[in-house]
C-alpha positions as CSV (number, residue, x, y, z in Angstrom):
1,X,54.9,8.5,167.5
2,X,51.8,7.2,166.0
3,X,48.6,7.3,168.1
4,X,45.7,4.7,166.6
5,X,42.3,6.0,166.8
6,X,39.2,3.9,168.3
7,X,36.8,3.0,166.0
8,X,33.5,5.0,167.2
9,X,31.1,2.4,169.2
10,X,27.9,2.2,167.4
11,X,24.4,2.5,169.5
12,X,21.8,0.1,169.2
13,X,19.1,1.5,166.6
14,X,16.1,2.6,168.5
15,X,14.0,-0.4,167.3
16,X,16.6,-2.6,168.7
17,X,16.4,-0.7,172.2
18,X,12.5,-0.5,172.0
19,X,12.2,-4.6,171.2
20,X,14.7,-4.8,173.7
21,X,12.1,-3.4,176.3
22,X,9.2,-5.2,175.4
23,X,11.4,-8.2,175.2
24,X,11.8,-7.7,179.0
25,X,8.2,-7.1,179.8
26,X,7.2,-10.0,178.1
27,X,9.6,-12.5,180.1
28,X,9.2,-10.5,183.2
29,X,5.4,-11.5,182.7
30,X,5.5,-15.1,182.0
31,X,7.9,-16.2,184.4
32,X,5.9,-14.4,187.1
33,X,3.6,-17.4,189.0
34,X,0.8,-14.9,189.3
35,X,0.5,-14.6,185.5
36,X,0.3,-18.1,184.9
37,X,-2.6,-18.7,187.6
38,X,-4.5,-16.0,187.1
39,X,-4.8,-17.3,183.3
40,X,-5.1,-20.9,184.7
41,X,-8.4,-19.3,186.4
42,X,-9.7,-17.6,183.4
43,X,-9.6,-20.7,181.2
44,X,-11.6,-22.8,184.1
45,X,-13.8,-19.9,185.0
46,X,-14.7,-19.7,180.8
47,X,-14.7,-23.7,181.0
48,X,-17.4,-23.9,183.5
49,X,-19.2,-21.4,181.6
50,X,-19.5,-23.7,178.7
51,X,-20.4,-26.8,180.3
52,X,-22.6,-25.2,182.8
53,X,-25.5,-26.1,180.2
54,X,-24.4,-29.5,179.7
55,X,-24.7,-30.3,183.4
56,X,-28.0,-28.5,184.2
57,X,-28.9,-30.1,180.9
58,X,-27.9,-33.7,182.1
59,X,-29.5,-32.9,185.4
60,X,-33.1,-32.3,184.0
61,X,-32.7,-34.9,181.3
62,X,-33.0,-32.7,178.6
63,X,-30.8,-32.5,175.3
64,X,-29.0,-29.0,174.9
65,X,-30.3,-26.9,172.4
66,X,-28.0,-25.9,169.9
67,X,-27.0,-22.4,169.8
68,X,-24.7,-21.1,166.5
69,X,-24.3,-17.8,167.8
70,X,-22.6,-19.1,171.2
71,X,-19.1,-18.1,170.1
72,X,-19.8,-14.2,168.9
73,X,-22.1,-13.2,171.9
74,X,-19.6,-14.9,174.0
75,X,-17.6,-11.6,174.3
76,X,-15.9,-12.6,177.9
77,X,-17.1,-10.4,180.8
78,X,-15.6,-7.7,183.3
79,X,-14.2,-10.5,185.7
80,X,-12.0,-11.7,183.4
81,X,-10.7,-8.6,182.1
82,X,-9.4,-7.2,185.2
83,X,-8.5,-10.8,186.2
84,X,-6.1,-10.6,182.7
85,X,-5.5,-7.0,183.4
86,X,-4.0,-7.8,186.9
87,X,-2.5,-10.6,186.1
88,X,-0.4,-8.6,183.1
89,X,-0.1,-5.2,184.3
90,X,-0.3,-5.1,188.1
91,X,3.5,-5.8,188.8
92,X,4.6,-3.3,185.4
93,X,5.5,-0.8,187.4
94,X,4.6,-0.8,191.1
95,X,6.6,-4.1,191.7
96,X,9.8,-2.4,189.7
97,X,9.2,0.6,192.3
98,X,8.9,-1.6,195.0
99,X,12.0,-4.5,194.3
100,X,14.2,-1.4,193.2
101,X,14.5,-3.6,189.4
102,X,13.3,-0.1,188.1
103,X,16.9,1.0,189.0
104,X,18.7,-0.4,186.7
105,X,16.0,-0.6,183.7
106,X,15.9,3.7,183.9
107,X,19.9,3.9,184.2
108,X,20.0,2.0,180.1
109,X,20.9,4.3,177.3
110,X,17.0,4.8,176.7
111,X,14.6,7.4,177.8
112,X,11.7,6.5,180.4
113,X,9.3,7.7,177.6
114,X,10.0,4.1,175.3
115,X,10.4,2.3,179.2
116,X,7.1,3.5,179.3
117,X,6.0,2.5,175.6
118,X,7.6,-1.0,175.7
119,X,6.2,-2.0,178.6
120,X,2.8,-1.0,177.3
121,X,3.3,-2.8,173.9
122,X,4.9,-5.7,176.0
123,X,1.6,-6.0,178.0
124,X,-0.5,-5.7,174.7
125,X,1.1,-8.7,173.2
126,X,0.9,-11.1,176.0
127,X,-3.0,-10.0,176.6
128,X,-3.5,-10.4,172.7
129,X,-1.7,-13.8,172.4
130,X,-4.1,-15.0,175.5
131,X,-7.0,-13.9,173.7
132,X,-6.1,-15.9,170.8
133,X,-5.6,-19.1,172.8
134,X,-8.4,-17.9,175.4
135,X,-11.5,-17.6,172.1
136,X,-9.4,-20.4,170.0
137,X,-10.5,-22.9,173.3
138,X,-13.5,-21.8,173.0
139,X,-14.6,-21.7,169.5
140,X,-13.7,-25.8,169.6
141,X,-15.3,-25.7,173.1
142,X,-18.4,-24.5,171.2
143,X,-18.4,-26.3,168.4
144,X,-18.3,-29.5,170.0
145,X,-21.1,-29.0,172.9
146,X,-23.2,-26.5,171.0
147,X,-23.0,-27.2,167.3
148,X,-21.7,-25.4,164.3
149,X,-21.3,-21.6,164.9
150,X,-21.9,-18.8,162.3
151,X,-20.4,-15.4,161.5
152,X,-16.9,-16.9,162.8
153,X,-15.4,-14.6,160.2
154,X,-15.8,-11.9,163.2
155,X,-14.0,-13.6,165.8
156,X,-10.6,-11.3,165.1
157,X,-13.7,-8.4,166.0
158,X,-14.6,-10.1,169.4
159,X,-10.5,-10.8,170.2
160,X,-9.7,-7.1,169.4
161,X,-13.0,-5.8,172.0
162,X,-12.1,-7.8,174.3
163,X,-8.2,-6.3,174.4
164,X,-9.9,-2.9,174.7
165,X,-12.3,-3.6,177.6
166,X,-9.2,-4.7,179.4
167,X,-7.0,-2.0,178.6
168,X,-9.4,0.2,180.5
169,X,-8.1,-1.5,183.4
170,X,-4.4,-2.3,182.8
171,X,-4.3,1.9,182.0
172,X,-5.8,2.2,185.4
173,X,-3.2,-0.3,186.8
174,X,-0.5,1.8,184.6
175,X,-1.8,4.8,186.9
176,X,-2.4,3.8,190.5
177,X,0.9,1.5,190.2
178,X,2.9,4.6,188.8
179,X,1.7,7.0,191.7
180,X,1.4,4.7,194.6
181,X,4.5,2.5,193.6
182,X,2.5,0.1,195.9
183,X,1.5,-3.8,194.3
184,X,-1.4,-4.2,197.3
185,X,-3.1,-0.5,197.0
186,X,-3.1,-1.2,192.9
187,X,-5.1,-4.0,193.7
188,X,-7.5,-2.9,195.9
189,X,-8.2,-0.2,194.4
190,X,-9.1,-2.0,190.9
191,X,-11.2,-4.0,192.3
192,X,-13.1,-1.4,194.5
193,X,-13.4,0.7,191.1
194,X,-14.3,-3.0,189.7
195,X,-17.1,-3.5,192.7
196,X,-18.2,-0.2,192.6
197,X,-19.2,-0.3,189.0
198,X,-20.5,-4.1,188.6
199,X,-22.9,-3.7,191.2
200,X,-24.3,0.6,190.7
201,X,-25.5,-0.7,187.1
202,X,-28.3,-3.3,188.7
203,X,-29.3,-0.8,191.5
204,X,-29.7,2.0,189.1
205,X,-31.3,-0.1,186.4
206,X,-33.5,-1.1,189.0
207,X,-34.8,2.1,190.3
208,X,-34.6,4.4,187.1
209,X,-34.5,2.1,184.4
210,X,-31.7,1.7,182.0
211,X,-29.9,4.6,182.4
212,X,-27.4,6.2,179.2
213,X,-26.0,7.5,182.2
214,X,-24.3,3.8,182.7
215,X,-23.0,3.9,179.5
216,X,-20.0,6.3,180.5
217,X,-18.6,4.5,183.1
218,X,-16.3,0.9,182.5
219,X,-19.0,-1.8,183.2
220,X,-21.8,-3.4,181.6
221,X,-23.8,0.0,180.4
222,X,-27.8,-0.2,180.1
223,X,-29.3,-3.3,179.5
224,X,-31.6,-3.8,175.9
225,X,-32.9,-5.5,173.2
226,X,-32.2,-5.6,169.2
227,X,-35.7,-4.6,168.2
228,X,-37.8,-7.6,166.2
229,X,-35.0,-10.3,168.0
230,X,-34.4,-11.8,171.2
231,X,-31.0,-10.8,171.0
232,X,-30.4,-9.2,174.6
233,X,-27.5,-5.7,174.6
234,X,-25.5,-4.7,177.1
235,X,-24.4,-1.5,175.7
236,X,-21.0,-0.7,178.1
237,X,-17.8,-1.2,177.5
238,X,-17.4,-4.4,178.6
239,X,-18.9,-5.6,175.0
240,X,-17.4,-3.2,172.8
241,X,-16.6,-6.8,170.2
242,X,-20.2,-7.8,170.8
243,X,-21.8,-4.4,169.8
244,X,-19.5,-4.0,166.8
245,X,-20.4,-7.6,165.4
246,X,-24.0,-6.7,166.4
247,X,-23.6,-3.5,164.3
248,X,-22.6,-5.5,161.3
249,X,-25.3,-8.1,161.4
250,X,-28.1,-5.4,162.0
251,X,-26.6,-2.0,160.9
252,X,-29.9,-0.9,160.3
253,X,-31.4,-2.2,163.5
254,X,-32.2,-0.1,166.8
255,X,-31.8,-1.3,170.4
256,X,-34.7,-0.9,172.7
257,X,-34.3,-0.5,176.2
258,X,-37.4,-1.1,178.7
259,X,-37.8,-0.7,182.4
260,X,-38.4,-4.2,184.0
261,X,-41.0,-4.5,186.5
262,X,-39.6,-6.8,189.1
263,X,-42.8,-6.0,191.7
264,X,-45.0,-7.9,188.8
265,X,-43.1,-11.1,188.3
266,X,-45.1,-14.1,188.7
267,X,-44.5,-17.2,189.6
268,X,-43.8,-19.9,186.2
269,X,-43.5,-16.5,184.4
270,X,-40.3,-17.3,182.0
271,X,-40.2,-13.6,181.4
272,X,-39.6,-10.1,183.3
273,X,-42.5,-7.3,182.6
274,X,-41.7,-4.5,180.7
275,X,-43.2,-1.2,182.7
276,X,-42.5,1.3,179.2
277,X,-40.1,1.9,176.6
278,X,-37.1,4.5,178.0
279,X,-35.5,5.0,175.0
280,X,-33.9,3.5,171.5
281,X,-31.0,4.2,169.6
282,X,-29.7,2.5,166.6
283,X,-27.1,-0.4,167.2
284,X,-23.8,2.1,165.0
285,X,-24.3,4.3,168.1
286,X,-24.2,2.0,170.6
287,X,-21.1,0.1,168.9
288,X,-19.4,4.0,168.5
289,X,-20.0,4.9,172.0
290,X,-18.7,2.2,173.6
291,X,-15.7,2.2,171.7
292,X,-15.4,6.2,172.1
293,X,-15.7,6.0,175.8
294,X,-13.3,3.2,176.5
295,X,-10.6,4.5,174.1
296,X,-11.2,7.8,176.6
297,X,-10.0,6.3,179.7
298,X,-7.6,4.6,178.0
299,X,-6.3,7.2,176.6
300,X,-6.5,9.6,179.9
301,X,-5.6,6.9,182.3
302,X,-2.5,6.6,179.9
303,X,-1.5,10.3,180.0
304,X,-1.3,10.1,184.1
305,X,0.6,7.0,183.4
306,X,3.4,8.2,181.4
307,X,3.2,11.7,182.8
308,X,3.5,10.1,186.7
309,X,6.3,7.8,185.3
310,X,8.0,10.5,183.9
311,X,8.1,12.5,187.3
312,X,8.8,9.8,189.8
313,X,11.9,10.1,191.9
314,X,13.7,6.8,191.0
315,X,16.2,6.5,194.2
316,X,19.7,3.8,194.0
C-alpha cells in the first residue's frame, strides 16, 4: 500500500498579507459615502477660499492684486484636517467594533499588530493621494486667478505638512475609536478637542500675548511676524509645511511676536497696534518645534492605539 503525501500549502509572504490589509482599508474607505462628501466639502470649502477675493474684488470694482506666494502660504487649515482625518480614519476601527466586520478581519492568518499597521498605511495613502489632487486644484486654481506662483519646487514640502497636521488627528481617532469602539463618541470628542483648541489660542493671545505656551498643543500656535517682511507666522502645528518652506527661504531670519492692542484700534486704521515685543526666535526653531511636537502626539496617540487594539476583547 502506497500512501501519497500532500504537497505542503505555502503561506502568503508577509508583504502579500500586509498589502492585503491596506488593500482592504483603502476600498473600505472609498466606497464609504462619508469619505466622498466630506472631500466633496473640502474641495468647495478650499474653492471658496480662492475666489473669495475675486468676488469681494468684483464687488468693489477693483482688479485683484497678484499674489505669487498664494500657493506656499496656502498650507490648508485645522478644519480641513480633521474634516480629512474624520472622513479617513473615523470608521477604521470604531465602525469594525461596532458592525462586528472586525470579526472576521482578526480571525485571518495575520496578527492584529500588521491589522493595526495596514490600516494605518492604508489611511496614509488615501490622505496623501487627496493632498495631491487637493494642492494640484489649487496650484491651477492659483495660477489662473492670482498669477504665476514662485518657489513651486516646495509644494511636495506643503503636501507632506499638511499629512502630518492631520495625523495628529486620525492618531487621536485611532485612539478614542480603539477604546470606545463607539463612531458618535469619536466624533464628538475630536471636535470638542478641535473647539477647545481653535478658540483658547485667540483668548489667550488676547489677554497674555502670544504665548510659546500655544505652541505645544495641535492648533494654530502664537501668532508672528518674519522680521523685515510682512510675512505673517503662525507657529503651531497646523503649518508645520508653511514653517518649513519659511525656514528655507529665510533660514537666517527670526520671527517676532508682539502683543496687539485691540483697546487702541481706530477707526480707518488698516493695522492692529503693537503694545511691545514678547519674544523672537529664529524661523529653524519654529519649523523644528512644530514638527517635534506634532510627530509627539502622533507618536503617543499611536502607542494607545495599537496598545488598546491589541487588548480589546473582540467577541463572535
Amino acid at each position: 500500500m502506497t500512501m501519497t503525501q500532500n504537497p505542503k500549502r505555502e503561506h502568503p509572504s508577509w508583504f502579500a498579507r500586509f498589502w492585503a490589509i491596506m488593500r482592504y482599508e483603502m476600498l473600505w474607505n472609498i466606497r464609504k459615502k462619508k469619505f466622498i462628501l466630506i472631500l466633496a466639502l473640502v474641495f468647495i470649502v478650499s474653492t471658496l477660499i480662492l475666489i473669495l477675493p475675486l468676488a469681494l474684488s468684483a464687488s468693489n470694482g477693483e482688479k485683484i492684486t497678484a499674489n505669487p506666494t498664494y500657493v506656499i502660504t496656502f498650507g490648508g487649515s485645522g478644519f480641513l484636517y480633521l474634516l480629512l482625518a474624520i472622513g479617513t480614519a473615523v470608521n477604521t476601527f470604531s465602525s469594525e467594533f461596532e458592525t462586528g466586520s472586525i470579526v472576521p478581519l482578526v480571525t485571518k492568518p495575520v496578527s492584529r499588530t500588521m491589522i493595526f499597521l495596514g490600516k494605518l498605511f492604508g489611511t496614509f495613502i488615501i490622505l496623501l493621494i487627496s493632498y495631491v489632487i487637493l494642492y494640484g486644484y489649487t496650484t491651477v486654481a492659483a495660477l489662473a486667478i492670482y498669477g504665476p506662483q514662485s518657489n513651486l519646487q516646495y509644494m511636495p514640502v506643503i503636501v507632506v505638512g499638511s499629512l502630518i497636521s492631520t495625523f495628529i488627528w486620525v492618531a487621536l481617532l485611532f485612539a478614542v475609536g480603539t477604546i470606545s469602539k463607539n463612531t458618535i463618541v469619536t466624533v464628538i470628542a475630536a471636535i470638542i478637542l478641535f473647539l477647545a483648541f481653535f478658540f483658547s489660542a485667540p483668548i489667550i493671545n488676547e489677554f497674555s500675548g502670544p504665548s510659546p505656551v500655544l505652541n505645544y498643543f495641535p492648533g494654530t500656535g502664537a501668532s508672528g511676524n518674519i522680521l523685515g517682511t510682512n510675512i505673517t507666522v503662525s507657529s503651531g502645528t497646523d503649518d508645520i509645511g508653511t514653517n518649513i518652506v519659511n525656514y528655507g527661504l529665510y533660514p537666517s531670519a527670526n520671527v517676532t511676536y508682539y502683543k496687539l492692542n485691540i483697546t487702541a484700534v481706530r477707526v480707518g486704521e488698516r493695522s492692529i497696534p503693537t503694545a511691545g515685543l514678547v519674544y523672537t526666535e529664529p524661523t529653524s526653531l519654529v519649523a523644528a518645534r512644530a514638527l517635534s511636537v506634532a510627530a509627539a502626539y502622533i507618536a503617543g496617540l499611536l502607542l494607545v492605539a495599537w496598545f488598546a487594539f491589541k487588548r480589546s476583547q473582540i467577541m463572535d
